[in-house]
C-alpha positions as CSV (number, residue, x, y, z in Angstrom):
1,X,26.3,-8.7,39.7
2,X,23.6,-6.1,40.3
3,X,22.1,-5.9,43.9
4,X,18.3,-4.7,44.4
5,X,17.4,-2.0,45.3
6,X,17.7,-1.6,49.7
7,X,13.6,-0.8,49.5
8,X,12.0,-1.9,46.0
9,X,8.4,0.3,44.9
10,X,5.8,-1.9,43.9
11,X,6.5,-1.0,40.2
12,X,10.4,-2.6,40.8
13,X,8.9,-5.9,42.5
14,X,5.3,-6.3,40.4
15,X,5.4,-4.5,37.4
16,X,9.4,-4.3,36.0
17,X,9.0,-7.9,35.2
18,X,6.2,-7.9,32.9
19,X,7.8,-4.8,31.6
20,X,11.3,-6.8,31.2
21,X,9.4,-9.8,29.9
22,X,7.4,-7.6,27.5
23,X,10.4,-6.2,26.3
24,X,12.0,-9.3,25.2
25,X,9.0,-10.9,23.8
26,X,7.4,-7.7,21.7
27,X,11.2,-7.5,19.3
28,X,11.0,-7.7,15.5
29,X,8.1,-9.9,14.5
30,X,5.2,-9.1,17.3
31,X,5.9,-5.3,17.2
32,X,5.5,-4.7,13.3
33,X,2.7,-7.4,13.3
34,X,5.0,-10.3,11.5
35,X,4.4,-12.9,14.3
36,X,0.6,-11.9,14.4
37,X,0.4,-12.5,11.0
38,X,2.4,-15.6,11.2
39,X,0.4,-17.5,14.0
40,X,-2.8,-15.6,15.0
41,X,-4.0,-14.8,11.6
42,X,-4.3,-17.7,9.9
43,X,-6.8,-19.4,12.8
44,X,-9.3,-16.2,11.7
45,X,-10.4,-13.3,13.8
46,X,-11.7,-15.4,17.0
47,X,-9.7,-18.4,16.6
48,X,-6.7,-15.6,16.8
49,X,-7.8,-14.1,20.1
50,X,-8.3,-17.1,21.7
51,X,-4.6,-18.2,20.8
52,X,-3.7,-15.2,22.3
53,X,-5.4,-15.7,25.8
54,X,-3.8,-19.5,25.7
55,X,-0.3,-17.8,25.0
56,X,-0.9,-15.1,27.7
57,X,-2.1,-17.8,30.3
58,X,1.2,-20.3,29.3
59,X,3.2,-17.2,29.7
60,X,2.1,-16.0,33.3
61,X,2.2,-19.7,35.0
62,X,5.4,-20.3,33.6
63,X,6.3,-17.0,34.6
64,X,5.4,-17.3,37.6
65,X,7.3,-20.9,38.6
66,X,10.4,-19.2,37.2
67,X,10.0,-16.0,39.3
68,X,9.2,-18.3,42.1
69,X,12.3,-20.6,41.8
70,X,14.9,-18.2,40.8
71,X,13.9,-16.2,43.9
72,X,13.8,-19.6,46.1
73,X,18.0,-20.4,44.2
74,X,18.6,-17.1,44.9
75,X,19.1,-17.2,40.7
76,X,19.3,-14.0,39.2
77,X,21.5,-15.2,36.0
78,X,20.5,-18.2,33.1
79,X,23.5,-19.9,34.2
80,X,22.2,-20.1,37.4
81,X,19.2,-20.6,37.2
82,X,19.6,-23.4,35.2
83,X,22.7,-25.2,37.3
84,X,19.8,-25.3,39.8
85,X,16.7,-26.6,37.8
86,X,19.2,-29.0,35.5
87,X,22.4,-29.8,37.8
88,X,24.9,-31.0,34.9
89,X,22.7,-30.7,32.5
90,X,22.3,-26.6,32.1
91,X,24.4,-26.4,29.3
92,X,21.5,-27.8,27.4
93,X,19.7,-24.7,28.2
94,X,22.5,-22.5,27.0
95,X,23.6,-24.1,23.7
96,X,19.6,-23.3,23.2
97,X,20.0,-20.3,24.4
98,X,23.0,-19.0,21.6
99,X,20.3,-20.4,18.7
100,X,17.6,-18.0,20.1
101,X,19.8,-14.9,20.6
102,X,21.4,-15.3,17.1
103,X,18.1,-16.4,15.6
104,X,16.3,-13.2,17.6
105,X,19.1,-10.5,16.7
106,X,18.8,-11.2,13.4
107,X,14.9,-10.8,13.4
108,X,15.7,-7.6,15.3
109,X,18.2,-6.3,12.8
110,X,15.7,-7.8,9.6
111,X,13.5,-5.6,11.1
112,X,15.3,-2.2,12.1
113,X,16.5,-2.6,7.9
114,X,12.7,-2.6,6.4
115,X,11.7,0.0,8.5
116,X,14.5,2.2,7.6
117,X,14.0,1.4,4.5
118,X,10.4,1.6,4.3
119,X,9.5,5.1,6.2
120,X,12.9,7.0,5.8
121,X,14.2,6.1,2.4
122,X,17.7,4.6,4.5
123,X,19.7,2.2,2.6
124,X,19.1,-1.7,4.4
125,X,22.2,-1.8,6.5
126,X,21.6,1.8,8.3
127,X,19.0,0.4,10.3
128,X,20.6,-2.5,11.3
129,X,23.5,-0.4,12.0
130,X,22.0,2.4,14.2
131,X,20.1,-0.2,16.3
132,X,23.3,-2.2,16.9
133,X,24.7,0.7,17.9
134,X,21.8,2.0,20.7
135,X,22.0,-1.5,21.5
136,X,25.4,-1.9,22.9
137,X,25.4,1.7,24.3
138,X,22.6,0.7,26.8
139,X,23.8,-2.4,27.9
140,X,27.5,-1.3,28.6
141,X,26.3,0.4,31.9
142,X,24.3,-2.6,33.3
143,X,21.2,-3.4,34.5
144,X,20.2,-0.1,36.1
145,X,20.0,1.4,32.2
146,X,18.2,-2.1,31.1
147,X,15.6,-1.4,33.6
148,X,15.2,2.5,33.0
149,X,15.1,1.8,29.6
150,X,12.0,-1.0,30.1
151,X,10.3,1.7,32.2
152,X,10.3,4.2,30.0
153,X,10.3,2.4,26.6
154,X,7.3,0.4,27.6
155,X,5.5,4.0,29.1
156,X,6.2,4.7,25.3
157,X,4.7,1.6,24.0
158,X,1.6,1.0,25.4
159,X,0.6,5.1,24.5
160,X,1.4,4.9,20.9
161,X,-0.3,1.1,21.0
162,X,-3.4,2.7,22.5
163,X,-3.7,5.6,20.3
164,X,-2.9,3.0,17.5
165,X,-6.3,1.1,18.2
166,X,-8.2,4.5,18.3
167,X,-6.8,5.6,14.7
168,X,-7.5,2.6,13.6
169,X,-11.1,2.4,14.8
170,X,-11.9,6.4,13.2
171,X,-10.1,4.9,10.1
172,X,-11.8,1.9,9.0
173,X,-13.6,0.5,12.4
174,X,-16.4,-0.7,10.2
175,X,-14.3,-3.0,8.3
176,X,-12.8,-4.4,11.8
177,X,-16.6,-5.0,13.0
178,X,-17.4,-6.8,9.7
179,X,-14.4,-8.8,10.0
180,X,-15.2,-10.3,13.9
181,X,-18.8,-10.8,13.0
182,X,-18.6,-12.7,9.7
183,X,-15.6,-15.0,11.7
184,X,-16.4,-18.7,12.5
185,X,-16.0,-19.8,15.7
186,X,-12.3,-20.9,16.8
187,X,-11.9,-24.4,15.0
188,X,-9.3,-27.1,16.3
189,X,-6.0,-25.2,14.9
190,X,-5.6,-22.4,16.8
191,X,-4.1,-23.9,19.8
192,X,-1.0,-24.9,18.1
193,X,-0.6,-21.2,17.1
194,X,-1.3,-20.2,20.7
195,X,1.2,-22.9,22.1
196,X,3.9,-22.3,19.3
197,X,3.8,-18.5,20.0
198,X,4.2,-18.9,23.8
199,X,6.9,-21.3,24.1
200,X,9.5,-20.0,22.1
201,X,8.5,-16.5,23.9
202,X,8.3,-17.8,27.3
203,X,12.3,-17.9,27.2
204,X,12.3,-14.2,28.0
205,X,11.0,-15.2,31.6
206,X,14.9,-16.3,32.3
207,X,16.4,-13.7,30.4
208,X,15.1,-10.9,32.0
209,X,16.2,-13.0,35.4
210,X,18.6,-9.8,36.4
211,X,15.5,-7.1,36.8
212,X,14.1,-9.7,39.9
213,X,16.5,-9.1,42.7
214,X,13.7,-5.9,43.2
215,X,11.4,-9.3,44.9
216,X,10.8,-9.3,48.4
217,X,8.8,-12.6,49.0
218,X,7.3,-15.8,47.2
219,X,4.1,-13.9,47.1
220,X,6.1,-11.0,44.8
221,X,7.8,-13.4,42.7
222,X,4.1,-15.4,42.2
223,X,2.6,-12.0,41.6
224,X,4.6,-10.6,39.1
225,X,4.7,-13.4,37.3
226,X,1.1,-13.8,36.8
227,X,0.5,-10.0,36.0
228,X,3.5,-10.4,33.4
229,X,1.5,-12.6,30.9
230,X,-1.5,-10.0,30.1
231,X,1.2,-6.7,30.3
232,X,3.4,-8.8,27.5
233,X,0.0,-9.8,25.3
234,X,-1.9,-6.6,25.5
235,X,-0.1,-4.8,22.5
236,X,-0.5,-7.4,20.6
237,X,-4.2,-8.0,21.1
238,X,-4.8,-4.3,20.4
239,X,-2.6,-4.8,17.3
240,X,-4.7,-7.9,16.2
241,X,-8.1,-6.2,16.7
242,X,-6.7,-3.7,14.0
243,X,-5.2,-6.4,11.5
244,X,-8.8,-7.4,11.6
245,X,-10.0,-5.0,9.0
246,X,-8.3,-6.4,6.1
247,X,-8.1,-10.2,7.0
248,X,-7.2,-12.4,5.3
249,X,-5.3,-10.6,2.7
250,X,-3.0,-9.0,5.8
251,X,-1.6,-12.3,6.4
252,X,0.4,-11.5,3.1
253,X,2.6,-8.5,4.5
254,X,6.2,-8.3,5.5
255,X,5.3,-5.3,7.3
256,X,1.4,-5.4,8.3
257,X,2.2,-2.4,10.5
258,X,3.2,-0.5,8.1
259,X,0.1,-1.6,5.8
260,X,-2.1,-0.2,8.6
261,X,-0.5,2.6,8.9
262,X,-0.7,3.7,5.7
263,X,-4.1,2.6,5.9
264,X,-4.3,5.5,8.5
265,X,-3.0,8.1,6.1
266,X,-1.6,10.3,9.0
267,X,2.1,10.7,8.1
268,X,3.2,12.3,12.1
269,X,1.4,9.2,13.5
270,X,3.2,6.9,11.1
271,X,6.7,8.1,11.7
272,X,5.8,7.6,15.5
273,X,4.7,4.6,15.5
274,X,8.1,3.4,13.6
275,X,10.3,5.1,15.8
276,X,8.1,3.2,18.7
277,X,8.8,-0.2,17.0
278,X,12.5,0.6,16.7
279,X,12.6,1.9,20.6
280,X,11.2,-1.9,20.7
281,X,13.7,-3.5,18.9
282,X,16.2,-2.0,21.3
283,X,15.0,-3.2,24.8
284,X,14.3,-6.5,23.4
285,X,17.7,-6.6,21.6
286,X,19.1,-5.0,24.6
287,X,17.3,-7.6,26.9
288,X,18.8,-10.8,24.9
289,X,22.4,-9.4,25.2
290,X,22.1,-7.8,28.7
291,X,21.3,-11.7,30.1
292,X,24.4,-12.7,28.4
293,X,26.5,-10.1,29.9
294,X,25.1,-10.9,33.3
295,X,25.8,-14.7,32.9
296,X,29.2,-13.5,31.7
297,X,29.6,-11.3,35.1
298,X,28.0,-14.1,36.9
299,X,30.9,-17.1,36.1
300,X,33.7,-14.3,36.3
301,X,32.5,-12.9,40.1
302,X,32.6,-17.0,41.2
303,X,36.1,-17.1,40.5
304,X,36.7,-14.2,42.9
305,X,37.1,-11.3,40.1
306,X,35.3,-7.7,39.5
307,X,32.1,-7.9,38.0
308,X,32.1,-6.9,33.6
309,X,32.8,-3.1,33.2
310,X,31.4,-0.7,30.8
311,X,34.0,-1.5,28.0
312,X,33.7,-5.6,27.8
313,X,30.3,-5.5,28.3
314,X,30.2,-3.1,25.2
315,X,33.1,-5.3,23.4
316,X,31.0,-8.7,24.0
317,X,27.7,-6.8,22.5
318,X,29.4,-5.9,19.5
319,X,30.7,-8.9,18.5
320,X,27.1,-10.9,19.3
321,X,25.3,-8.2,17.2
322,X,28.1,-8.6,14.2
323,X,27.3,-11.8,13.2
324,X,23.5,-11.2,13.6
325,X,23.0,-8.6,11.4
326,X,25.2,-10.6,9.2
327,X,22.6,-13.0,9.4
328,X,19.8,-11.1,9.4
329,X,21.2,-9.1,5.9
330,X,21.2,-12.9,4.2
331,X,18.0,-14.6,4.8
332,X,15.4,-11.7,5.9
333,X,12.9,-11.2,8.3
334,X,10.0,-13.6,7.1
335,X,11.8,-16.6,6.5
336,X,13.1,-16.5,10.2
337,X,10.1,-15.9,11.7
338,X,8.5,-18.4,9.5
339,X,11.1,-21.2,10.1
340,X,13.1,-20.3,12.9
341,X,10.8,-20.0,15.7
342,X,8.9,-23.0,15.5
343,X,11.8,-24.8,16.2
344,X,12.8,-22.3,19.4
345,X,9.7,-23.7,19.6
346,X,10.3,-27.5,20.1
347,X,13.8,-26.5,21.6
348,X,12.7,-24.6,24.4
349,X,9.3,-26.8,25.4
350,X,12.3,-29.7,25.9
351,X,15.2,-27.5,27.5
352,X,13.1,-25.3,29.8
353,X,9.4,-25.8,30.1
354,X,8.8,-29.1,30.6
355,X,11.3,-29.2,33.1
356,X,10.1,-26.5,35.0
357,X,6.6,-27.9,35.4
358,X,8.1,-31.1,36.7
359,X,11.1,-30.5,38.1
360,X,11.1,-26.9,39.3
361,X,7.3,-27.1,40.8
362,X,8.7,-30.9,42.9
363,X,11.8,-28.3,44.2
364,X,9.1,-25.2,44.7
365,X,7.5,-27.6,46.9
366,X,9.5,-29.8,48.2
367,X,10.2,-28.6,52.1
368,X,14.0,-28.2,52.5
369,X,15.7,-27.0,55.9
370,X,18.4,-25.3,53.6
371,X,18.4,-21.3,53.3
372,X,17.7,-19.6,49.8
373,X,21.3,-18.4,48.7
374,X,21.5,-14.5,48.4
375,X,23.4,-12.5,46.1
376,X,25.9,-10.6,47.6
377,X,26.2,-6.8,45.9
């Protein structure tokens, strides 16, 4: 297992974990606009943003209790973290857990294969392929190249998001105006989009668990947590704004990114921001397997042996990624985003955030004479 860093910066301890957590949630459906079109769109311009701001509030308190207890069990795996929240009953959490990462890898790999095929003309299985590939090569060396890669993925990210919502705005900003001011109000509906969204997301709070050994303090762990929520949603809002302009027929699209873009007509700016969602795909692909490797590592260091080398942690990424794509080639990216992550949904509300509320806050609080375990390097 991965020690922290001897001083963490403030980025390490209050801004890698929104980064981390950001990385795991953005993945196939929220970076080419699937998932906003799936759960945001359908409650209309306003009752979409305010399903956001519930979703980004969900995310940063349970953020925050999980930064806070993992740091208090001295955590810094799923398996851990879970044998302390659960006793017995953390294999609950991981059968769970295998669903999502199949179900998520082949949304990733759904993805990488329309884009390909979409911008560059690629046959389906090359993008799969190719982000298999990066995928495997990053998380063979660890969690120092997971977290490099968050840093300067998301640096990537939030640029070409940015300059996204200023094309958009010279392209048809009129259109986005119109949209937001003949809206309704929010009706009744949009909170189950807003709830639905966050809780199969929130998962990535324990999967990026290996980027919080940085933390110095409850105070850290609370901190990051809560800045986590609006670093994770702030893409997509921007995204949103833009989908806007052609609602409700963008609802429709397999790819509403790629309807903006073209939208746009500015081909340089089009090919970036593909590449950018396939960068995305990898740190959130490479996020999912990386936890996995690290709760491998985790069980084999308790028995007394090295930690996962390069070469099995490589060999244990392939084999995940195998049968996702597989998966990902037979049923396609908007049937599993449709389907699929409403029940994560359900799933993780049952295996991981209602006990956390109840359980983990009575432990956060309860006074205990005993000393929070470390993690030896």
């Amino acid at each position: 297992m991965t020690a922290g860093a001897a001083n963490p910066n403030w980025f390490q301890r209050f801004l890698l974990p929104g980064f981390a957590l950001k990385a795991v949630i953005i993945g196939g459906g929220y970076a080419t606009g699937r998932e906003l079109a799936e759960y945001f769109v359908p409650s209309g311009p306003w009752g979409g943003l305010a399903a956001m701001l519930l979703a980004t509030g969900i995310w940063s308190v349970v953020a925050a209790l999980t930064f806070a207890l993992a740091r208090q069990l001295g955590a810094y795996d799923y398996r851990a973290f879970f044998k302390g929240l659960l006793g017995p009953a953390w294999v609950a959490f991981e059968a769970a857990y295998i669903v999502f990462v199949i179900l998520i890898l082949a949304v990733f790999g759904a993805a990488a294969a329309a884009i390909g095929a979409a911008t560059f003309g690629w046959p389906e299985w090359a993008g799969s392929a190719l982000l298999a590939v990066a995928i495997v090569a990053v998380t063979a060396w660890g969690t120092g190249a997971v977290e490099q890669m968050f840093k300067y993925v998301s640096i990537l990210l939030y640029t070409v998001y940015g300059l996204f919502l200023i094309l958009a705005l010279a392209s048809f900003g009129g259109l986005i105006g119109q949209g937001f001011a003949a809206a309704p109000p929010p009706s009744a509906g949009w909170m189950a989009g807003g709830i639905t969204y966050a809780s199969y997301n929130i998962v990535g709070a324990v999967v990026i668990l290996p980027v919080l050994r940085h933390l110095t303090s409850q105070r850290d762990a609370v901190v990051a947590g809560l800045i986590a929520g609006p670093l994770s949603m702030l893409p997509a809002i921007l995204f949103f704004v833009a989908m806007i302009a052609f609602y409700p027929a963008i609802g429709a699209e397999t790819l509403p990114s790629d309807f903006l873009l073209r939208q746009m007509k500015v081909p340089g700016f089009h090919i970036l921001f593909q590449l950018m969602i396939l960068a995305a795909l990898l740190e959130s692909g490479a996020g999912a397997v990386h936890a996995i490797n690290e709760r491998i590592s985790g069980a084999v260091e308790s028995r007394g042996r090295p930690a996962l080398g390069a070469g099995a942690r490589a060999l244990i990424g392939a084999v995940i990624l195998t049968g996702c794509m597989f998966v990902a080639g037979e049923i396609g990216l908007v049937e599993l985003i449709a389907s699929g992550y409403r029940f994560l949904a359900w799933l993780f509300l049952a295996v991981f955030v209602v006990p956390l509320i109840t359980l983990g806050t009575w432990r956060l609080l309860r006074p205990s004479s005993a000393p929070r375990r470390e993690v030896l390097p």
